[in-house]
N, C-alpha and C positions, 0 to 999 in steps of 0.2 A: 232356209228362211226361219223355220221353227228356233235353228240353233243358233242364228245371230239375235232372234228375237229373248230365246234363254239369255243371251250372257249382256244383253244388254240392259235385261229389268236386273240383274244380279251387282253390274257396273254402274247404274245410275246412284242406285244410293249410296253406294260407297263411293262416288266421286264427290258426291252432294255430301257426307260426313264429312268428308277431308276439308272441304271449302267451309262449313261450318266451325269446325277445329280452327283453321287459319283465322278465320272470323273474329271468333273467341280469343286467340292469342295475340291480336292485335288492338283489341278493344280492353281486355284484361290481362297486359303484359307479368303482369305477377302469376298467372297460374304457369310462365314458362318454368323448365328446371333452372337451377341456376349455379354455375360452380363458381368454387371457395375464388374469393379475387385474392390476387398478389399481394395486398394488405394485410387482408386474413391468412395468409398460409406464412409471412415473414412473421406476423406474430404467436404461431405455432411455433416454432425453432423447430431446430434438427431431430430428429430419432435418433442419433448418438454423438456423443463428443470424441469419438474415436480418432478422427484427423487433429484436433486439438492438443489432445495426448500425446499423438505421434510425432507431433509438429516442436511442444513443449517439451515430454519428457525423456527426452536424450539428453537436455543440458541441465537436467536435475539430480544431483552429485547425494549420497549417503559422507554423514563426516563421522570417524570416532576419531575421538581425542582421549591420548593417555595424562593423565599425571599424578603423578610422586607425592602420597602422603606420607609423614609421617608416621610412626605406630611404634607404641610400647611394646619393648621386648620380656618383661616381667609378668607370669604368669598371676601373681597376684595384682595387678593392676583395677582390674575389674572388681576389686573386694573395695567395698567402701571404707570398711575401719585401716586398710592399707594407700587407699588413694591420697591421702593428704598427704603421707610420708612422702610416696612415690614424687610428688608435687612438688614437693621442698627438696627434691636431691636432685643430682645428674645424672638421671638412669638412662645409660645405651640405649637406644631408637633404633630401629629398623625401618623401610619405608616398603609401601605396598604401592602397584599402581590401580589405580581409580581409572575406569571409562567410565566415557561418557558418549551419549551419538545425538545428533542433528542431522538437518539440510543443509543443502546451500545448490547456488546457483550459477551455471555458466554463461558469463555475461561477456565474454571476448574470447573470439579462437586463440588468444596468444593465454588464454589460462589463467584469466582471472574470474574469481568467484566470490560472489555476494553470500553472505554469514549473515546470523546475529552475531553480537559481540558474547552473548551470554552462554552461546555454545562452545566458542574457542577459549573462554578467558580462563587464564592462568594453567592451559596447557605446556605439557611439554612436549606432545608429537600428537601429530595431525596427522590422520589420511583420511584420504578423497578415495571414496568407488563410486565409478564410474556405472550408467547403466547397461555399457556395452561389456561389463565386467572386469574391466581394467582398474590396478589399485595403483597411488602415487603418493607420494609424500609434499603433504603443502608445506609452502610457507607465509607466515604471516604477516602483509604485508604492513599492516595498520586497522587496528579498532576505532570505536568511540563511544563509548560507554552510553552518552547521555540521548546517541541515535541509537542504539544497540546495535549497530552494525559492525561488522570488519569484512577485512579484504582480503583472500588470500591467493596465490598463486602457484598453480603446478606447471612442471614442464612436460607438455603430453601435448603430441599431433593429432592431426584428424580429430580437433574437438570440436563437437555443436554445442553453438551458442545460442541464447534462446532472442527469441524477435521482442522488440520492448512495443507495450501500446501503450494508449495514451489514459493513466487513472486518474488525470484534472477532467477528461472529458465523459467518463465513468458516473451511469448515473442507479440509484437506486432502483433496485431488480433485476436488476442488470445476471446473466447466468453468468456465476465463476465457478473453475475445478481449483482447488487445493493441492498441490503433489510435496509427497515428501516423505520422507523415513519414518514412520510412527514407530514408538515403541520399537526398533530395529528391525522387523519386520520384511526390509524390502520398499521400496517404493508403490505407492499408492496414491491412489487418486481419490476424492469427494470431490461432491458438487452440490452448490449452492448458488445466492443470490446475494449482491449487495445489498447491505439490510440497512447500512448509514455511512457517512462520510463526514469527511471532517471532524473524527472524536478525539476528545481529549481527554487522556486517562487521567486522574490523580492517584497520586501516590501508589502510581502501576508499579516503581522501581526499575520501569527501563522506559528508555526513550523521551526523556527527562525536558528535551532540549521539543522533539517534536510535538505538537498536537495536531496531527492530523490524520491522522487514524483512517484506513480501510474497515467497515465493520463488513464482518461475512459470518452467516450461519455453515457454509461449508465445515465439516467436524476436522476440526487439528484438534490434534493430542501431543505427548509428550516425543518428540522426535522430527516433528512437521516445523519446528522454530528452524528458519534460515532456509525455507519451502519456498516456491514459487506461488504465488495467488495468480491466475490466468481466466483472461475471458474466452470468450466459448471460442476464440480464432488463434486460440493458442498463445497469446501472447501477453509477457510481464505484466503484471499491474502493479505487482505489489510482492513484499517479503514477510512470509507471514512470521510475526514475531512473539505474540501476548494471546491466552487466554482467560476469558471473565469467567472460573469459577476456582473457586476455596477447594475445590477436591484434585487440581491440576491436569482435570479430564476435559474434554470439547462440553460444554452444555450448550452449545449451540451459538454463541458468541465469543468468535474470535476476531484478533486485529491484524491487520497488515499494514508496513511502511509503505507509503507511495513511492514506485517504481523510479520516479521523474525527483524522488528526494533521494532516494538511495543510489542514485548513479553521480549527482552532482557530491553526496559525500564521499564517492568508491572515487571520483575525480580528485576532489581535492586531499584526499589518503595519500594516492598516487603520485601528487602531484608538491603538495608540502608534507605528508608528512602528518597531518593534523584536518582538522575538519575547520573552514574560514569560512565562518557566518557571514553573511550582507549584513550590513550597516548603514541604516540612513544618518543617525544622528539625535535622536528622540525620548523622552521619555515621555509617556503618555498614559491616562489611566480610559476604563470602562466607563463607559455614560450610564448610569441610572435612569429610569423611568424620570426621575424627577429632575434632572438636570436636563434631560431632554425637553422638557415642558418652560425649564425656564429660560432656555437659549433655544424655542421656539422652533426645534428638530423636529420632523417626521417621522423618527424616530428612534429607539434607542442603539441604534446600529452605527456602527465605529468608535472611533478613541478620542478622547479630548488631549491635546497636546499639552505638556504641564512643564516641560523645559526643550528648549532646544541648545545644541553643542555648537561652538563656534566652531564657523569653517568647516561643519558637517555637512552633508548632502542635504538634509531637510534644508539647515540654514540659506544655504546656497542656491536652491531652488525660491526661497523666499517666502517657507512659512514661517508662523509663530504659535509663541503659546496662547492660546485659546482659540487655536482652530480645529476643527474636528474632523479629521483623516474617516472617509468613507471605502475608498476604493484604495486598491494600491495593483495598477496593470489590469482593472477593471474588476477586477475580481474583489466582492462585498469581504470586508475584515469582521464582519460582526462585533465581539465584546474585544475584540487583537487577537484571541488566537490561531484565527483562519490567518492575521498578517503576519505572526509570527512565523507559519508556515510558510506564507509565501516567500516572506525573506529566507526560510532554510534553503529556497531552492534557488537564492540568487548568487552570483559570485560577484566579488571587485569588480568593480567597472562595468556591468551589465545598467544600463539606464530604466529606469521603471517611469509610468506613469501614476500619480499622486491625485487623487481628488479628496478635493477639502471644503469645506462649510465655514465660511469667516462672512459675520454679520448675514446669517442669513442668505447669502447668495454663493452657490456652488464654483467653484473653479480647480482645474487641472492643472498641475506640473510636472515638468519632469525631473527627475536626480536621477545623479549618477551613485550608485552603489562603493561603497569603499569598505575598507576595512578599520573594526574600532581602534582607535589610537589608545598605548596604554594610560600616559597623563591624559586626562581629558577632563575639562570642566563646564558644565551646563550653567545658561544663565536662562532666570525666571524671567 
């Protein structure tokens, strides 16, 4: 009796704490523990991008290219008071070969590979190693100086090719890895974040024709041009081409081609020969703050239409000049060079949708995409 009477004064208040507890945690739900929700732990990311890498960097190729300079064979060549002579006569040459190394990338098992143009131009032998350690000899299928791109092709089985994503749908902070040959080195990975899109270089000297620019703090260096840009799931986004600094080193702002531009130019390479811009039809300038104000815009965002081409696509769809082109497939043109872009990524015959601004009241059309005719005459 003693010893049920012990363990029952022992058992009472510890039943009565536990029911106090529940009390408490039902009336003040916040003192519960609480683990990280599925929102919070997707905005943590991964502990590595190890799968990314592996998924990616098989279809990321080292290139060296050789080619043949010239060189004086006259020992006094190098003396100033004899270089003029040497200058003025026909002195025997000899030639030396010059390397040079880049990236590039495997973008079809039948052995085609995304470049810059700036890495293969005016080579005279290319090869490709592979990161399974196998060497090939490419050939050049076609460049384009003003995308900076080319296209070259090996003959090699059992190649991986890399998965493409989507860099229109790529948004700022986005995590990207970098891969690519720096410095010869070997392949290497950095990682980073998208830091801007849509840039337009000036007077970068390449990529003349695009403005639309991946920017990435990821470090490229000299070697990483005709690289893969990749988001954390491995896949394409972009070819890294251009660095923003004067010493030719990563300062932490680089660009990359959009993936979704550099396949529709590696197409029509393949395909003419040549790189075939969309063409609606238009010539159009940037709205100012103060033209906006006087044709009573929202604001300075799109192009004002300043001629259009007979029997062009704009025509044909049925705008005119002084309508002011907002959208082109939905997507904001801001001052034209986001539209610039988006017609890089159009082909002949692809239909677009057009929103435009006449008197004040927005309307949509559609055109069909063509190619520029060489006679062609605008009327105001």
């Amino acid at each position: 009796m003693s010893q049920n009477r012990f363990i029952w004064d022992w058992a009472l208040p510890a039943l009565v704490g536990v029911a106090i507890a529940a009390l408490l945690l039902v009336v003040f739900p916040q003192l519960r523990g609480s683990a990280p929700s599925p929102a919070m732990e997707d905005r943590q990311g991964p502990v590595s991008y190890a799968r990314a890498v592996n998924l990616a960097g098989p279809a990321v190729v080292n290139i060296y290219t050789r080619t043949a300079v010239p060189q004086r064979r006259h020992p006094l060549f190098s003396d100033p008071l004899f270089r003029r002579l040497f200058d003025n006569m026909n002195v025997p040459q000899r030639e030396r070969m010059q390397s040079n190394l880049g990236s590039g990338v495997i973008v079809s098992d039948t052995g085609y590979i995304l470049t810059n143009h700036h890495v293969v131009d005016q080579a005279d032998a290319i090869v490709i190693l592979l990161a399974d350690g196998r060497e090939a000899q490419a050939r050049l299928v076609g460049s384009d100086a003003d995308f900076d791109l080319a296209v070259l092709k090996i003959e090699l089985t059992d190649l991986t090719s890399i998965a493409v994503g989507k860099p229109e749908a790529a948004q700022v902070g986005d995590i990207v890895l970098a891969i690519g040959n720096p410095f010869g080195v070997g392949q290497t990975v950095t990682q980073g974040i998208i830091s801007a899109k849509g840039r337009h270089l000036e007077n970068s000297g390449r990529g003349g024709y695009l403005q639309n620019f991946l920017q990435t703090d990821a470090a490229v260096n000299p070697g990483n041009s005709g690289g893969a840009l990749v988001d954390s799931q491995g896949r394409l986004l972009g070819i890294n081409t251009s660095i923003l600094n004067q010493s030719g080193y990563s300062g932490g702002i680089s660009f990359a081609i959009p993936a979704n531009i550099a396949f529709k130019v590696m197409q029509d390479i393949i395909a003419y020969g040549r790189v075939v811009p969309g063409w609606l039809g238009i010539e159009a300038s940037a709205i100012s703050p103060q033209m906006a104000r006087e044709f009573n815009l929202s604001s300075a965002g799109g192009v004002m239409v300043t001629a259009i081409y007979n029997e062009g696509p704009a025509h044909t769809a049925g705008l005119k000049p002084g309508d002011v082109i907002t959208h082109i497939d939905g997507l904001p043109i801001g001052d034209g060079k986001q539209g610039e872009a988006t017609m890089a990524t159009l082909r002949p015959g692809d239909t677009v949708s057009i929103t435009f601004v006449r008197d004040g009241s927005a309307h949509t059309v559609e055109a069909t995409v063509s190619v520029k005719p060489k006679p062609s005459t605008a009327t105001d």
